[in-house]
C-alpha positions in Angstrom: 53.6 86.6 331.0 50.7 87.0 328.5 48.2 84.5 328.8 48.0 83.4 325.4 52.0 82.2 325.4 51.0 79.5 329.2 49.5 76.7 327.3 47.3 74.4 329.8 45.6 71.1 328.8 43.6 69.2 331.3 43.1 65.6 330.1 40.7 62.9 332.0 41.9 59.2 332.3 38.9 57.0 330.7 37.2 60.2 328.6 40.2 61.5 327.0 42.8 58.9 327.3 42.4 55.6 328.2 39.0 55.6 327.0 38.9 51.5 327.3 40.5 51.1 330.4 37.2 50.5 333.0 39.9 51.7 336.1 40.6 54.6 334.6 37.1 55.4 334.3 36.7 54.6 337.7 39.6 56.6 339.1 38.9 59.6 337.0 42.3 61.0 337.0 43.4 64.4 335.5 47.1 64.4 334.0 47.8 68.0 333.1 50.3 68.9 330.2 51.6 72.8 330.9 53.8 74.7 328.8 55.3 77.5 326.4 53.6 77.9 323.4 55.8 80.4 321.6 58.7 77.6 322.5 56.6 74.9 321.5 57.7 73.0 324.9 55.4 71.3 327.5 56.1 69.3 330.9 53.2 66.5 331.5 52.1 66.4 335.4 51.2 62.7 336.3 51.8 61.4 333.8 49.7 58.4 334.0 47.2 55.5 332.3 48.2 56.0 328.8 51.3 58.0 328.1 50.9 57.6 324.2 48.0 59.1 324.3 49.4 61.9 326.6 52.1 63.0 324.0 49.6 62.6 321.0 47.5 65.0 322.9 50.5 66.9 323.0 52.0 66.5 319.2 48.0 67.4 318.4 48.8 70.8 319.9 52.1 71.6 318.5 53.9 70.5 321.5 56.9 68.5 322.7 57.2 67.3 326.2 60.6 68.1 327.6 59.9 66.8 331.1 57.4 65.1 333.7 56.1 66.4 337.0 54.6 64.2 339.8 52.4 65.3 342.5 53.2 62.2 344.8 53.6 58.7 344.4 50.7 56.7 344.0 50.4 54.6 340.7 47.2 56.5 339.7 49.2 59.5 339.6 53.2 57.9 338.1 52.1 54.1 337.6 52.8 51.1 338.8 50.7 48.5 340.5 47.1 49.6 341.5 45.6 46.7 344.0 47.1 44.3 341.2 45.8 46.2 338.3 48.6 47.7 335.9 48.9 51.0 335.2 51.5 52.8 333.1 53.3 55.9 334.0 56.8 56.9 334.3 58.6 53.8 332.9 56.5 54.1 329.7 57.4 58.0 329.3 60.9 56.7 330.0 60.8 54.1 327.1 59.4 57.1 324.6 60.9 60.1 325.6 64.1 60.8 327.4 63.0 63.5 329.7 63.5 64.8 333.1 61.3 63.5 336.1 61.0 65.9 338.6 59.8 65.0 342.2 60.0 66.5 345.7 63.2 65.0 347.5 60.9 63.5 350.0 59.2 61.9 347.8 62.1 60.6 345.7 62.2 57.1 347.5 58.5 55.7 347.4 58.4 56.7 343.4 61.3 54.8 343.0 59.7 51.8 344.9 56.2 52.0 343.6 57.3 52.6 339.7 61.0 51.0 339.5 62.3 53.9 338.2 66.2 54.4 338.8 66.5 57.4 340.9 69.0 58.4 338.5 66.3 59.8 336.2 64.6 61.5 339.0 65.7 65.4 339.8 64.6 66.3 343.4 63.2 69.2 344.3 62.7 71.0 347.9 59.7 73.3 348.1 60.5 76.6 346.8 62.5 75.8 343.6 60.9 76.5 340.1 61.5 74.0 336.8 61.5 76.3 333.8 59.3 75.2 330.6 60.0 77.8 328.3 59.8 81.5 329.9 56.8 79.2 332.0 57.7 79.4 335.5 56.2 76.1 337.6 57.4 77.0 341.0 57.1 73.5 343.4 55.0 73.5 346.9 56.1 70.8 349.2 52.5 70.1 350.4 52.6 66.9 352.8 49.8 65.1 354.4 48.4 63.2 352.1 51.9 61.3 351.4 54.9 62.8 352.4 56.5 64.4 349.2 53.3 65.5 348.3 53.5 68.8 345.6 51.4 71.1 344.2 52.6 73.3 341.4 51.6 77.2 340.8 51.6 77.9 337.4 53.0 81.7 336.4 51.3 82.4 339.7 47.1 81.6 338.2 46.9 78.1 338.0 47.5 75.6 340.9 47.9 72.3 339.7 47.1 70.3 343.4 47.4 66.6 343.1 45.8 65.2 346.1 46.7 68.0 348.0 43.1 69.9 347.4 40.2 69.0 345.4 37.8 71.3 344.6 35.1 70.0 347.5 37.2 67.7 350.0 41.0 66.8 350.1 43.5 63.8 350.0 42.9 60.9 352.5 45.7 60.5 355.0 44.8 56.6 355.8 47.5 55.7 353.3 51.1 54.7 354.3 52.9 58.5 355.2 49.5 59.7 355.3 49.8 62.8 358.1 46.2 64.7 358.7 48.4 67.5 361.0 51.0 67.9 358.2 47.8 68.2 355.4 46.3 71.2 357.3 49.6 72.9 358.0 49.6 72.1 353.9 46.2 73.5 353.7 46.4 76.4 355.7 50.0 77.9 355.8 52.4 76.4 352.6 48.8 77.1 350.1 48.1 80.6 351.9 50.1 82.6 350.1 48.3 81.2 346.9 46.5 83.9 345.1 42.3 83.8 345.5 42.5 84.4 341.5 44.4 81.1 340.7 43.1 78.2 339.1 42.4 75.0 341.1 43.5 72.0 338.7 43.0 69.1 341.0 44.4 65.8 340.5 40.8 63.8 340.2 37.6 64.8 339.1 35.2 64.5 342.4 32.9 67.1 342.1 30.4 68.9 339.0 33.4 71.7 338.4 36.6 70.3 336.9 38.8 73.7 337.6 37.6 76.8 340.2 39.3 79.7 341.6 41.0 79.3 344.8 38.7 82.2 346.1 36.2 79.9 345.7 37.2 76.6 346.9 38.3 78.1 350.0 34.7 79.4 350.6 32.9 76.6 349.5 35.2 73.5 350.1 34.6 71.4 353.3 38.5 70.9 354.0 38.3 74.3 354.9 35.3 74.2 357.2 37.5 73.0 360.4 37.6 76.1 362.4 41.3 74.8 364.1 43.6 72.3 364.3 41.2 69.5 366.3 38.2 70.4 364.8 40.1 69.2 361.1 41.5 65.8 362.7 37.9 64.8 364.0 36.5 65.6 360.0 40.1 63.9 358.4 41.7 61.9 360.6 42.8 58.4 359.9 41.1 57.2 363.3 
């Protein structure tokens, strides 16, 4: 697939949407819009904080979003209620544009409790399976640990769109509810591992200088990948 047809835009919550919103600023979110651009079609990945913002961003482009991806479940990532602030997501795409919501199955159950979004206009995924934007090919890693369902998305196989999976120095917290430290090494260190070093890291916060690195390079450089085993990973991540 020739690079100039994958279309990627990377867009902070509180610098390039939801510029007023002091949260957003705070939580320094990435929602990611990936598509075609010979088809003129584009999925949004989190979509979160200010949704008409998200599809001006992608109408400024020459694109239509078909569909939505969600890492995980958290309201920073799909909306909902964050610690009685609130933040829009899902149910705001929902009221513009009549698209399809794809989610890990495992995950299916806590977006529909955290966003109130009828599982009816969810379509679950297992790890493995690959949504279509386009000739784009988004193929879905179940990567657990930091909640259950949690999913990263590799992009034409050179972009890895990580949630809260991976940063680019650290990794998700697994002190939340179905937070799982084993499950986010095995996610680490087996389901990522077959991850090419060439592909771009497109975390789901911005936490370090670098907003995008190779996966050679995070691996080298990124604590999460410091722990020499198992243990050694738990004591550095653990919950306790």
């Amino acid at each position: 697939m020739s690079d100039e047809r994958l279309y990627i835009r990377q867009l902070l919550a509180g610098r390039d949407i939801a510029d007023e919103d002091p949260i957003a600023v705070q939580m320094r979110n990435f929602v990611y819009l990936v598509g075609d651009r010979q088809s003129g079609q584009a999925v949004v990945v989190d979509p979160a904080w200010d949704v008409a913002g998200v599809l001006a961003a992608a109408e400024s482009d020459g694109m239509r979003v078909v569909g939505a991806l969600a890492t995980h479940h958290h309201p920073d990532h799909v909306g909902g209620s964050l610690m009685g602030h609130p933040v829009q997501g899902l149910i705001a795409l929902g009221e513009r544009a009549d698209v399809p919501i794809h989610v890990q199955r495992t995950e299916s159950p806590w977006v529909t409790r955290g966003t109130d979004v009828a599982p009816s206009q969810l379509v679950e995924h297992d790890s493995g399976d690959v949504v279509k934007v386009g000739e784009i090919s988004i193929e879905l890693l179940h990567t657990p640990g930091h909640t259950p369902g949690s999913q990263c998305f590799l992009v034409e196989n050179s972009h890895l769109v990580s949630g809260d999976t991976l940063f680019i120095d650290g990794c998700g917290r697994t002190d939340l509810p179905g937070g799982d430290v084993e499950a986010l090494y095995d996610s680490l260190h087996r389901v990522l591992a077959g991850v090419p070093d060439h592909a771009q890291v497109l975390p789901g916060h911005l936490y370090s200088p670098q907003a995008a690195a190779p996966l050679e390079q995070v691996r080298e450089r990124n604590v999460a990948y410091r722990a020499s085993s198992l243990e050694q990973f738990v004591e550095m991540f653990g919950a306790g």
